[in-house]
N, C-alpha and C positions, 0 to 999 in steps of 0.2 A: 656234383653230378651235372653233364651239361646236359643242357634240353636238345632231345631226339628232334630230329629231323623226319618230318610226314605222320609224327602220332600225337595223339592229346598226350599233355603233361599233370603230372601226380599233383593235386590241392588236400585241403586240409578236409575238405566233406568227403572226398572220396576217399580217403583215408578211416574218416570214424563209420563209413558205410561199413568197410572192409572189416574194419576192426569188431562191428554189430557181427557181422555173419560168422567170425572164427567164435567169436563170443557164445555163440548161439550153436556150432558144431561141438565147444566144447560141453557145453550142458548137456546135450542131450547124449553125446556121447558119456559122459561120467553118471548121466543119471541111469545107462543100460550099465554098466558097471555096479554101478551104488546095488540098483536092483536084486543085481544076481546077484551078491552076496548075501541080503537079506532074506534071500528066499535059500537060503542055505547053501550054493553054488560057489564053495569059498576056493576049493582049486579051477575053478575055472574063473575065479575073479583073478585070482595068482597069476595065469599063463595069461590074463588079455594085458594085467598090470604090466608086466616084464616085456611084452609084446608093443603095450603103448612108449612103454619108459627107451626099450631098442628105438622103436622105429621113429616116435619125437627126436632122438637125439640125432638119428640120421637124417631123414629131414632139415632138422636145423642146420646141421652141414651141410648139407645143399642148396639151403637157402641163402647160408651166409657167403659164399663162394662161387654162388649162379645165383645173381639176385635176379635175372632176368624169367628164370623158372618160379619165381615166389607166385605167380596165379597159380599155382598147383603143390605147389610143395606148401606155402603156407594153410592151406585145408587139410590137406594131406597130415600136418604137423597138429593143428589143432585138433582131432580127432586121435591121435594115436595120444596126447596130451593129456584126455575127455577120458580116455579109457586109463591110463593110469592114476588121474587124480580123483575117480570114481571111488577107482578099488581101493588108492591109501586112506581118503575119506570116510569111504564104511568101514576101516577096519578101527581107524581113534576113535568113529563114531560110536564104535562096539563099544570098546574101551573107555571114553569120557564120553557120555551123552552129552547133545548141546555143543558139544566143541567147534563142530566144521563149523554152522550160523553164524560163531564168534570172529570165524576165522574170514569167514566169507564180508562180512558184516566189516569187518578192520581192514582187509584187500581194498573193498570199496569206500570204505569211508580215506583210507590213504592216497589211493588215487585222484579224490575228488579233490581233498586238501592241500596235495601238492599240485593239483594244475592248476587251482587258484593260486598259489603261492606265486606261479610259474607268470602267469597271467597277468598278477598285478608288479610284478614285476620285485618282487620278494625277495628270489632267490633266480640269478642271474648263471647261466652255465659261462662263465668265462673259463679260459683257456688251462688258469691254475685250477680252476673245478673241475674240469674235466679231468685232466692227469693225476689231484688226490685219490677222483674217485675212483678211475679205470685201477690206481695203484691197491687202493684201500679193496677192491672189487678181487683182483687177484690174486692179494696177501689171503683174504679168504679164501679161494679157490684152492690155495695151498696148503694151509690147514685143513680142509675136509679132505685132502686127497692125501696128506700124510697122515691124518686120521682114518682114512679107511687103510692104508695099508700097513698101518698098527694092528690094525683088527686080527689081524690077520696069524699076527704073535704072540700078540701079549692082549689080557683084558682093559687096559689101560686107554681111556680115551682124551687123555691130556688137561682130564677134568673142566673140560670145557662143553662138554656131552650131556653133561648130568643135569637136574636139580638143584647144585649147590649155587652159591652166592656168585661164583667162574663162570659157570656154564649161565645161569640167567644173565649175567653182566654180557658175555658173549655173545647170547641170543639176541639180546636186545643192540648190541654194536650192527651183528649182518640187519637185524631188520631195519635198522639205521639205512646202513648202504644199500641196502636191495631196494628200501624206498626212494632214494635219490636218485638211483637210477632210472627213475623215472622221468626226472626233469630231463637227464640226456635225451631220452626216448621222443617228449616232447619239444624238445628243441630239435630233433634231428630232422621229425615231422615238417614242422613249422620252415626252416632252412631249404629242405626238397618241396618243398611248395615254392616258395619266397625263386628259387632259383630255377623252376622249370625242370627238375627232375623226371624223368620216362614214368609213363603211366603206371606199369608193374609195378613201381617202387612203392606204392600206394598198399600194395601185398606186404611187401617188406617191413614197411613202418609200421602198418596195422601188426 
């Protein structure tokens, strides 16, 4: 991205500012979620969840295809985010107490791990990294998508869904890749600084 002509350019501080504030929208927005369900408000945790889950997903199309809108689309996304990972949270929390903390607790500790990784210079995103992983990123993407539209015929989840030895071995391959994807994230950051990237983008990366 070349550097804008008459505006300030996107850095790495203004970047974790941006990223503190969606941070911060999605909490409080998942913790008015979290809420209403525990106070017994379980169909109206349903329609804000399906509500967040549409309108994050819209959002992020618009974000990724007018990044010049991300001042607004990116809050906008982080809050419709807040409201569905409120509601899926309180409902495993129903179900396995303790669980989200674990989950929330391993998000953070993963994050931390790989930007030190990132940092000291560990794990490098070179060119062949990026294309396993963008590959590795999309082979999944295609498996949950011909596993939802399985759902749809047959009870069959490709045994990769479940419990068994498949499905935890699976589980733990995406959390592999979901976590590497982070390094991209941080490299992508770091590069729109380094080059003078438009100040919005500061939206984007966060």
């Amino acid at each position: 991205v070349g550097r804008a002509v008459g505006q300030s350019t996107m850095t790495i501080q203004g970047t974790v500012n941006k990223t503190a504030i969606l941070l911060g929208l999605v909490f409080f927005a998942a913790m008015w979620t979290w809420s209403l369900f525990f106070q017994g408000a379980v169909g109206a945790t349903k329609g804000l969840m399906v509500l967040g889950g549409i309108g994050g997903f819209i959002m992020a199309l618009i974000t990724i295809f007018k990044k010049e809108k991300a001042g607004v689309t990116a809050p906008l996304y982080a809050v419709f985010e807040g409201l569905f990972l409120g509601g899926i949270s309180a409902t495993f929390e129903a179900m396995y107490p303790g669980v989200v903390m674990q989950a929330v607790g391993l998000t953070f500790a993963t994050l931390f791990c790989l930007l030190g990784a990132y940092k000291s210079g560990m794990i490098k995103p070179t060119e062949n990294f990026k294309l396993g992983l963008a590959a590795a990123t999309g082979g999944i993407m295609l498996v949950y998508f011909v596993g939802f539209i399985m759902s749809f015929f047959t009870s069959s989840t490709l045994g990769i869904f479940g419990n068994s030895i498949i499905g935890i071995g699976f589980s733990l391959v995406v959390v592999v890749i979901a976590a590497l994807n982070l390094v991209m994230d941080f490299d992508f950051i770091e590069s729109g600084a380094e080059q003078g990237a438009p100040k919005y983008m500061e939206w984007y990366g966060a």
